[in-house]
Each structure stands twice: as C-alpha cells, then as structure tokens.
C-alpha positions in Angstrom: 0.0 0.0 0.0 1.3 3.6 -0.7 1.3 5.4 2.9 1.7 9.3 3.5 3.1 10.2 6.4 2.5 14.2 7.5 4.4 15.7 10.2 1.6 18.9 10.7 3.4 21.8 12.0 1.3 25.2 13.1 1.7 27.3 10.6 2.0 30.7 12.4 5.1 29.9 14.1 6.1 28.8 10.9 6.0 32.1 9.9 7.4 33.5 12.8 10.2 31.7 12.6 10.9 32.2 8.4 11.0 35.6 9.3 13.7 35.5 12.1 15.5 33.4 9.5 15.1 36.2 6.5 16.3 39.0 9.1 20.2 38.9 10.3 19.5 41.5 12.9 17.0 38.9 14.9 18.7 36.4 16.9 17.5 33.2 15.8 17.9 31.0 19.1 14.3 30.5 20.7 12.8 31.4 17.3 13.9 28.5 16.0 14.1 26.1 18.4 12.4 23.4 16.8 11.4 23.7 13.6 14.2 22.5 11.5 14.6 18.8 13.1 13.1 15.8 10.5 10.3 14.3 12.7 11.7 11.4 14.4 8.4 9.7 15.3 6.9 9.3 11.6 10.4 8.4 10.9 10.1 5.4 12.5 7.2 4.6 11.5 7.8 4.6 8.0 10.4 2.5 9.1 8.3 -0.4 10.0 5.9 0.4 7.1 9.1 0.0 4.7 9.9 -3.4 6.4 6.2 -5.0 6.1 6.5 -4.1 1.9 4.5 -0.8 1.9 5.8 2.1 0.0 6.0 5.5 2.2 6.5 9.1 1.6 7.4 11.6 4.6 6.5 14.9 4.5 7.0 17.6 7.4 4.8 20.5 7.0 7.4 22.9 9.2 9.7 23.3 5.6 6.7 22.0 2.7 4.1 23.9 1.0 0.5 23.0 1.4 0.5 22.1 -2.5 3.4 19.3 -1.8 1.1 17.7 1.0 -1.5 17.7 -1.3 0.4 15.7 -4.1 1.4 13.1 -1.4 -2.6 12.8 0.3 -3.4 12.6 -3.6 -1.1 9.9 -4.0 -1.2 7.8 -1.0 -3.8 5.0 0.0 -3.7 6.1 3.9 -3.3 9.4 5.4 -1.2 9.4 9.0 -0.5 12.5 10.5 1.2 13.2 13.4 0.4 16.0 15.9 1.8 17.6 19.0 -0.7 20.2 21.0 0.8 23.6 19.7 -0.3 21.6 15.9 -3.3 20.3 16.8 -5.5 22.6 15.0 -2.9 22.6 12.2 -3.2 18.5 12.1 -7.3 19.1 12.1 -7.0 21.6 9.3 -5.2 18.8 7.3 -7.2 16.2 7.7 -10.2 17.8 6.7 -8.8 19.1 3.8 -7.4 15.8 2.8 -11.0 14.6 3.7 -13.2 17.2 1.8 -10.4 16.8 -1.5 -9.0 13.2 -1.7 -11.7 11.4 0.5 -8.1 9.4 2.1 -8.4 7.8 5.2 -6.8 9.2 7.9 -4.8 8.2 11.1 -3.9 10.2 13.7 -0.9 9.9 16.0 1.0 11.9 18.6 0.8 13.3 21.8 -2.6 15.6 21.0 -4.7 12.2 19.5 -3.8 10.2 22.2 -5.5 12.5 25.1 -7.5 14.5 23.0 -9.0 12.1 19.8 -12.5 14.2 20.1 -10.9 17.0 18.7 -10.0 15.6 15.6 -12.6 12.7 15.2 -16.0 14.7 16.0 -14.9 17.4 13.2 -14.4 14.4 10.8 -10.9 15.5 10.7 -9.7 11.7 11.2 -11.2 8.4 10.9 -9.0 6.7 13.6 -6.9 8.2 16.4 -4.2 6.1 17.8 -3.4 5.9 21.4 0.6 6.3 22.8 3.1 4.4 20.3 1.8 3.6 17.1 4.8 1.1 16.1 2.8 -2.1 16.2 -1.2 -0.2 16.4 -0.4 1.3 12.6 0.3 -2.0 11.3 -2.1 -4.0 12.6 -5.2 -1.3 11.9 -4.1 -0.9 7.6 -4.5 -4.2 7.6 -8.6 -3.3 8.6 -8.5 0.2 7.7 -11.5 -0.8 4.9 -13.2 -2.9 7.3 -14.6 -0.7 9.8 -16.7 -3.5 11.7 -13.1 -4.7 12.7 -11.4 -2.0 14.5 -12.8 -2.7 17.7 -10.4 -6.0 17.3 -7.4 -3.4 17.5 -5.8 -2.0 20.5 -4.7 1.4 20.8 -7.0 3.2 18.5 -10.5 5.8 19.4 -12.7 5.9 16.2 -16.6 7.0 16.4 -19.5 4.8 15.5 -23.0 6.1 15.3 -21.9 9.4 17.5 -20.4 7.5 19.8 -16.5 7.5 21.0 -15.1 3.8 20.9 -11.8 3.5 22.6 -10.1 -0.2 22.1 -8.0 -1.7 25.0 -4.1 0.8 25.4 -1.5 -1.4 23.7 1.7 -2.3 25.6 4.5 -0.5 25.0 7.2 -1.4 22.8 9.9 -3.7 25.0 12.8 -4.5 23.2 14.2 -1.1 21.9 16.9 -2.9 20.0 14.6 -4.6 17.9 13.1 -1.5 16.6 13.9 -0.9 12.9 16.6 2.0 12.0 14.1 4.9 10.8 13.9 6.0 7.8 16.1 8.9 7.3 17.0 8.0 3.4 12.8 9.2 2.6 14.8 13.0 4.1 16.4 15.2 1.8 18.9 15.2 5.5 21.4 17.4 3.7 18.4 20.0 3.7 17.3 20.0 7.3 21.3 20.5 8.3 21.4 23.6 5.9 18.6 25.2 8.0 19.7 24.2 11.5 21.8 27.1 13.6 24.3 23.9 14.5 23.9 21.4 11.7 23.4 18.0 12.1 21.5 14.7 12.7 18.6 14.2 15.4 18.5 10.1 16.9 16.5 8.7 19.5 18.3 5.5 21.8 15.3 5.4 24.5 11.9 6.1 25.4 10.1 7.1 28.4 11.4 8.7 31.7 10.5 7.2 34.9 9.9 10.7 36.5 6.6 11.9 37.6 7.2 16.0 37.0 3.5 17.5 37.0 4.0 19.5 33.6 5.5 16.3 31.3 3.2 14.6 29.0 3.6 10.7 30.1 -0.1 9.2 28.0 2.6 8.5 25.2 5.0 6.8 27.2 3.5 6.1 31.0 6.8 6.5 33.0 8.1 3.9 32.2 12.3 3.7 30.5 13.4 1.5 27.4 16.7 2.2 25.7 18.6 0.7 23.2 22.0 -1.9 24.1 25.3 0.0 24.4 25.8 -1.8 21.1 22.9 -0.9 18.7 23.4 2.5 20.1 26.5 2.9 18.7 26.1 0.9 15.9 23.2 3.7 14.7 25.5 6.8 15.4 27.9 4.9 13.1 25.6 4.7 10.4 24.8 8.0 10.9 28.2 9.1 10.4 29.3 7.2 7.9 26.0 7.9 5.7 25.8 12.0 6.2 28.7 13.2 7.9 27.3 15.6 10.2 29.2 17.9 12.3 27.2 16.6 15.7 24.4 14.0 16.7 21.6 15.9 18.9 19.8 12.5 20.8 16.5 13.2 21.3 15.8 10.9 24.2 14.1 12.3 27.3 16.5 11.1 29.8 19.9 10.1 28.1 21.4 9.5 31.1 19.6 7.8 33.6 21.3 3.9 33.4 25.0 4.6 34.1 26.5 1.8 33.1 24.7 2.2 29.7 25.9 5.5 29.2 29.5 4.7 30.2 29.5 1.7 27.9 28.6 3.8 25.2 31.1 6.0 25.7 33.9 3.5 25.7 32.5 2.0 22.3 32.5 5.3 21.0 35.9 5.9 21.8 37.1 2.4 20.7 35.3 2.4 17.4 37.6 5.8 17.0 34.6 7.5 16.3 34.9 11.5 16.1 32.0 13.4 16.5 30.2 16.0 18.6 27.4 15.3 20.2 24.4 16.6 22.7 22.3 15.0 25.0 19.4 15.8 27.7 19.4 15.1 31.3 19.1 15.5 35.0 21.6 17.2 37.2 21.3 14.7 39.5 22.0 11.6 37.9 25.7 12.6 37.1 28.8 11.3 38.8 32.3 12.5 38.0 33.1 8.9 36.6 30.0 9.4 33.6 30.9 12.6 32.8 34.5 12.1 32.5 33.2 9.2 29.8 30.9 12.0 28.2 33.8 14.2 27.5 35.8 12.1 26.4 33.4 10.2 23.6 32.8 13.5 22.1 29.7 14.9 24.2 30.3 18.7 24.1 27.0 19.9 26.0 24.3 18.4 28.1 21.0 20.1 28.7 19.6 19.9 32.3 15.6 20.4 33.1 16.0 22.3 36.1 12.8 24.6 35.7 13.3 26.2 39.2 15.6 26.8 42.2 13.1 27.2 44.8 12.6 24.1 46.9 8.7 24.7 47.1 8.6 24.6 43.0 10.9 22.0 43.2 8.5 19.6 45.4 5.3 20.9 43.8 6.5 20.3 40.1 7.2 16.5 41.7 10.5 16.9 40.1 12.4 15.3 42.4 15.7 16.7 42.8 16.8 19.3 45.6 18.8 22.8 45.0 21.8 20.6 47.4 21.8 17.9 44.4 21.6 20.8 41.5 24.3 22.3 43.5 26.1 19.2 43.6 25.6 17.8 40.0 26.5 21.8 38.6 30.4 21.6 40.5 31.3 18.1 39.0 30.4 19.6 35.6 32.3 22.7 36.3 35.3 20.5 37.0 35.2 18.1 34.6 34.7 21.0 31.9 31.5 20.4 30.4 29.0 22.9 28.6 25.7 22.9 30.8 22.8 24.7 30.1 19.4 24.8 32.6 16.3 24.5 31.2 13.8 27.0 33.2 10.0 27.0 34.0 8.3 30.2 35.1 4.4 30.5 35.6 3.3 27.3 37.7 0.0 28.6 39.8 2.1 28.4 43.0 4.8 30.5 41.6 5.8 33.7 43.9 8.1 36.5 43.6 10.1 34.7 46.4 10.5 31.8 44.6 12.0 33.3 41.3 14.5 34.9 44.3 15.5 31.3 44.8 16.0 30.6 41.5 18.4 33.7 40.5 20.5 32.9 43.9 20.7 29.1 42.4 21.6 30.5 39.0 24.5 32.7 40.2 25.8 29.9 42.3 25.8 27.1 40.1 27.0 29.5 36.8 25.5 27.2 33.6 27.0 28.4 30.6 23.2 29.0 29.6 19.9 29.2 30.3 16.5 29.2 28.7 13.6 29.9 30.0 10.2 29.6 29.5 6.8 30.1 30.8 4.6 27.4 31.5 2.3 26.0 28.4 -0.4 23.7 30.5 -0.7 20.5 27.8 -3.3 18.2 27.8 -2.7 14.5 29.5 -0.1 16.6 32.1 -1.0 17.0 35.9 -0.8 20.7 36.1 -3.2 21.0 33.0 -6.2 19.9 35.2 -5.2 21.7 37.8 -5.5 25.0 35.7 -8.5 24.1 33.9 -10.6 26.6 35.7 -8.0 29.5 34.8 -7.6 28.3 30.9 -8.6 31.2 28.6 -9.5 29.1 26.0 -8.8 25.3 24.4 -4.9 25.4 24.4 -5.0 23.6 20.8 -6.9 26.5 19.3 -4.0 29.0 20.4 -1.4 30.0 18.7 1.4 29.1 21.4 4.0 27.2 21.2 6.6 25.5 23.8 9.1 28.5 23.5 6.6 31.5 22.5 4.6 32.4 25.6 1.0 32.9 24.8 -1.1 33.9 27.5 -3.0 30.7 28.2 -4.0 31.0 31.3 -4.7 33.9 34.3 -2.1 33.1 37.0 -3.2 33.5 40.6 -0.1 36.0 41.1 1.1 37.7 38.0 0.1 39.4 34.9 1.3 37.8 31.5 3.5 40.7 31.1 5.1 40.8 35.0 5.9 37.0 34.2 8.2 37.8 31.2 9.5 40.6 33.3 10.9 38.3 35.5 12.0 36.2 33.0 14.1 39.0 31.7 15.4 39.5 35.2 16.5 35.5 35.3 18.2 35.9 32.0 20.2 39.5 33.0 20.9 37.7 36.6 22.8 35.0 34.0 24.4 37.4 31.8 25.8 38.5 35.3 27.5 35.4 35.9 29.5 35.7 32.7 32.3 38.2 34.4 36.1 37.4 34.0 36.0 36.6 37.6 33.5 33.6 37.2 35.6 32.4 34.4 38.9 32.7 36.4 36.8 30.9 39.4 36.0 27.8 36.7 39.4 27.7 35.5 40.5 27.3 39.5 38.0 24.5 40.4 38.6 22.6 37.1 42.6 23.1 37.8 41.6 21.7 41.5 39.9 18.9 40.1 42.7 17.6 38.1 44.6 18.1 41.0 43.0 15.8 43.2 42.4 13.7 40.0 45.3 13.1 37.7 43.3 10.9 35.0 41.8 14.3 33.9 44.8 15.6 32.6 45.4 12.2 30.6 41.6 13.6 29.2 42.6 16.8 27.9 45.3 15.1 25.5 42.9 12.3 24.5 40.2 14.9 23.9 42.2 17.5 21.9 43.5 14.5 20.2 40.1 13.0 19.5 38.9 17.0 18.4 41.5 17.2 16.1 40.4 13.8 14.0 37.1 15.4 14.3 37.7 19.0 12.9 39.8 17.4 10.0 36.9 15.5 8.7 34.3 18.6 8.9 36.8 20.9 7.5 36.8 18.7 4.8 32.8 18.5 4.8 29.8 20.9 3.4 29.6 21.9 7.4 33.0 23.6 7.4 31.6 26.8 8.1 29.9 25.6 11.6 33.5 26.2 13.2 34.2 29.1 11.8 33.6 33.4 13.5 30.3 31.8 14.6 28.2 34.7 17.3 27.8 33.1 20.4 24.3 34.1 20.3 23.2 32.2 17.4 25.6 29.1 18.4 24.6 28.9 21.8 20.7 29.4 20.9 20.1 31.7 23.6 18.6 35.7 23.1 21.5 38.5 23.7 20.6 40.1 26.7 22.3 43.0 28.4 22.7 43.1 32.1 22.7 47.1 32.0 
C-alpha cells in the first residue's frame, strides 16, 4: 500500500520563525528552536511500514508547501499524520482538507490524538486516532483500515460509531528497543534539514520514556516507564549516521539520556574504541551525574548536556514532583564545572504556586551554580499533564486552538499572582541575573575548580590530550565537509541558541 506520512506543523510559528531566519538582525535561538529537526516519530514509522512491503513518503509541514502535502494525500492509499498540542488545530486543518479533496483515510498519532481524539474525530478531521506508540497499532489497523466492523479488534486506536466514542484496550509498549527498525532517514532530503539548522546536524533517539513523575510532562505516550537501546545498537546507529551524512554533531532526542550509568558509560567507551569522532548533545538531570559518567561523556565527544532544572526554589521543586533538591543541583552543577562540560538549565516560570520569592531562589541558584546557559520559559499547560487539570478553571480558551508554542509564551491562562507581562518581566530578570555570571571573575573561578579537580584527579589531565586528540580527528573531517563553516567566526548568540541580553 502507498502510505503518507505528515508531520503537521502550526503554521503561524512557521511564519514566525521564516521571518527570524530572513532577518540577520534577529537572533535566531528561541525562534527556531524546533522547527528545522526531520520528525523522528513518523520516521520510524515509515520505518516499519518500509519493512512489512508498503511504499511510504514523509512529509514535514514545518519546511513544505501546502501544495506538496496535497500531491502526497493525492497519492497515497492512507493518510497518518502526526500532531503535537501547539499543531493540533494545524493537524485538524489537514485532515479535513485531505477529507473534503481526496476522500483518504486518515490516522492520527501523537501526543494531542492520544488525550484528546475528540478533537480531531467529532470534526471528521480523522477516521481513527491512535493511542501512545503507534509502532505495532499502525500496522495492525491498515490491515482493517476498509473494514470498519473490525477496528474494535485493535488496540490502541478511538474511532466513532454512530456518535459514539469507541476507545479499544491501550497497547503495551514497545519492550525490546533494539529490535526497533533503523528509521527512515534516506525518505529525508537530511542534507536540507542540516542547511537550516543554527548547529547542523542529525537528530536520533536511543530510548523512550522517563521514569519521572514531574506535573508538567506529558507521560499518555510513554506512562513512566524507561526503554533504551543496548550499548551496542546505540553505537552501531551513530555509526551509520556518520558514515551515511557526515554531520558535524548528533543531537539524541531521548528524554533522559542519562539515567542507566552503566549504559551511558558503555557507550562512551564504544564510541571511543570504534575511533569515532564526532560532537554530540544530550538531555538530562543534574542529578543523575557522577564524575566517573561525565569524564566518559567528555571524552566520547559529548560537548554539551541540557539539564531540566525549571526552578531553584525548593517549594517549586516539590510541587512540580520533580524530584531533585537545589543541594543535588548544586552538587551535579560543581562536578560539571570541573570536569569541563557545557551545561545549560532548562527554566520554568508560571506554575500557579509560583511567587516572587520563589524566582528569588531561583536567581540565587543560577548565580551559584553558573550554567554556561539558560533558557527559560513560561509554563504552556498540555493536555494529559498533571498541572493542565489543575488549571482548567484558569484556561482562557482550548490550548489547541492558540497560537502558542513551547518557547513562544501565549497567555493561556490567568495566574493566581502575575500578569502575563510581569511574568516575562521576571523572566528577563532571570536571563540579566545570568548574563551576570559571565564576568572574567566567574571564568577565572572555573578555571581554579577545574585546575583543582585535576589536582585531586590526575586521570583528567590524561583527558585533555585524549580529547584534543580526538577534536583534532574530528575537525579534519568537517573541515573537509559541506559543514565547514559551523566552526568558523560563529556569534555566540546564534551558536549557543540563547537571546543577547544585556545586564545594563
């Protein structure tokens, strides 16, 4: 069967964002904070797809025109597309017009579908929404897809029938990460995605889930609970990866990169004894380092590692269920310090409980722990997350009809204790509180504990020569690439995707 696969993207931070790209004078960082990556999820799927003898065609509507979607809904035999909540109406929008034009059916997938099918299936907008991971629930519904009477014999999918919302049983998540077939990044034009990315390069997934229970995270697609992929087929994928495109750096997607230390140190070592050279970036928490991990992380080629903190007050910390205590952040921030590694804090501003007092806390854990950068946000309440019901009575409107994204703040909701405006007021003053921290003296005061560090542990000198040798490999081969330019008079502001902000 011919399958099209649409990646829906809302269109008015599309715009947004192609006009931070056309101007030189805008700083690009937040603007474009997500735009530019090939979606990994229909990736995958196609994958599968590919592998049970279908033919596939990816589209992703952040970089397509509307006429180039229509070609491929044309085309195809079954319409999937794939939504986030910031998309959703987007996703709606194409569905029905793939309904009204090509009469296609139409799956839907994502985050949005799976707590919120009304929204696309009482429209018409989509015959079938599926619920969580579709890896095995696509599958197993095409083979249906014409039989209507049969659906209810597949898990993981809502559908209507006569008005009425049918919801099968919620299919098990996929187990066995390994056995997960590489996506399909050759349906890509990659070459094209790097060419509009601030740092090129090529986005991968090794694990899913994240046994955390913070109050703002999504978990419906993924409830709590961690798979990842072997040391081995880990590596074996960044190997492809470089071999096939030759990107500058590998950004992994996963939630939690680093949350099974003897995985991540076994990667490492494979990395290094594969003599792989690239750069690399992951996600994590603060406190699930040790120097040990990180020295491993460094040396394999991992040149930054971005840390949800989203607050320094203890009260946040414990109401956001996140876990982790400003004595651990404190703690996690040093061994970076020391061991050398870019870290940058990830920051959440406008949870209902959120006081002057505690954004006090946060500043004072900002200018103590020094990140080399921040971003911060304001809260977005999504559907399926804990702190979404508990704003429902302040919502201004269905979030999926806003135009908001993640890193745009939209007013979405009245908080108890500031204005929309007096909450970007203090997110200015978080961001000038870190420009702060930037002073000569801060960077002579790193240079001191990391010189301390080595002191008290010799093996990190050994480091430095394997890791400028190990650079040098590296820079050699993207001198010689189409990414050349990436190390070369690059603004800190652009490379380091964070706004310029003066602390006058």
């Amino acid at each position: 069967m011919k399958v099209a696969l649409i990646y829906a993207k809302d269109q008015h931070i599309k715009e947004k964002a192609a006009e931070a790209f056309a101007d030189d004078d805008i700083t690009k960082g937040e603007l474009a904070r997500d735009e530019i990556y090939p979606p990994l999820g229909i990736t995958i799927l196609a994958a599968w797809l590919e592998n049970a003898g279908h033919e596939v065609r990816l589209k992703d509507d952040s970089i397509e025109d509307l006429d180039d979607l229509r070609v491929d809904m044309a085309w195809a035999h079954i319409v999937g597309i794939s939504s986030l909540t910031p998309n959703a109406r987007r996703a709606r929008e194409l569905g029905l017009l793939c309904k009204q034009e090509f009469f296609k059916p139409i799956i839907m997938g994502g985050p949005h579908p799976t707590t919120n099918p009304e929204f696309f299936l009482e429209p018409g907008a989509a015959d079938v929404c599926c619920a969580g991971e579709g890896d095995e629930t696509l599958l197993a519904w095409m083979e249906v897809y014409d039989q209507p009477e049969k659906w209810e014999q597949v898990d993981g999918i809502t559908f209507m029938r006569d008005g009425e919302q049918i919801s099968t049983p919620r299919r098990p998540l996929f187990k066995d990460m390994d056995a997960l077939p590489r996506p399909a990044y050759h349906l890509w034009d990659i070459p094209r995605f790097m060419r509009l990315m601030i740092n090129p390069g090529v986005t991968c997934i090794t694990s899913r889930g994240c046994p955390y229970a913070c109050t703002f995270c999504d978990a419906e697609m993924t409830p709590r609970q961690y798979r990842a992929m072997s040391p081995e087929a880990t590596v074996d994928l960044f190997e492809f990866l470089i071999n096939t495109y030759n990107p500058p750096q590998l950004t992994l997607f996963d939630d939690l990169f680093t949350i099974q230390r003897k995985r991540v140190i076994e990667i490492c070592k494979l990395i290094v004894k594969r003599g792989l050279f690239f750069e690399w970036v992951c996600e994590s928490r603060v406190d699930t380092m040790d120097f040990e991990m990180l020295r491993w992380l460094r040396k394999a080629g991992c040149v930054k590692i971005y840390y949800g903190l989203e607050s320094g007050s203890p009260k946040m910390l414990q109401t956001m269920k996140k876990g982790v205590t400003p004595e651990k952040v404190r703690s996690g921030s040093k061994l970076n310090r020391q061991v050398g590694m870019y870290f940058k804090f990830f920051l959440l501003y406008g949870f209902p409980e959120d006081t002057r007092e505690d954004h006090v806390y946060t500043e004072q854990l900002i200018e103590e722990t020094r990140p080399n950068a921040i971003c911060v946000a304001i809260l977005q309440p999504i559907p399926g997350t804990e702190v979404f019901e508990q704003l429902k009575p302040m919502l201004l409107l269905d979030v999926a009809e806003m135009d908001f994204h993640y890193w745009h703040s939209t007013e979405s909701f009245k908080h108890p204790n500031f204005t929309h405006a007096e909450l970007h007021e203090e997110r200015e003053r978080l961001l000038k509180v870190h420009a702060r921290t930037h002073t000569l003296k801060n960077k002579l005061l790193r240079k001191l504990e990391r010189l301390a560090a080595m002191i008290r542990h010799p093996e990190l000198i050994v480091d430095i020569f394997e890791i400028r040798s190990r650079r040098k490999a590296y820079l050699r081969r993207v001198k010689s690439s189409e990414w050349s330019y990436v190390h070369e008079e690059r603004r800190d502001d652009i490379s380091l995707q964070v706004p310029h902000v003066s602390v006058d």
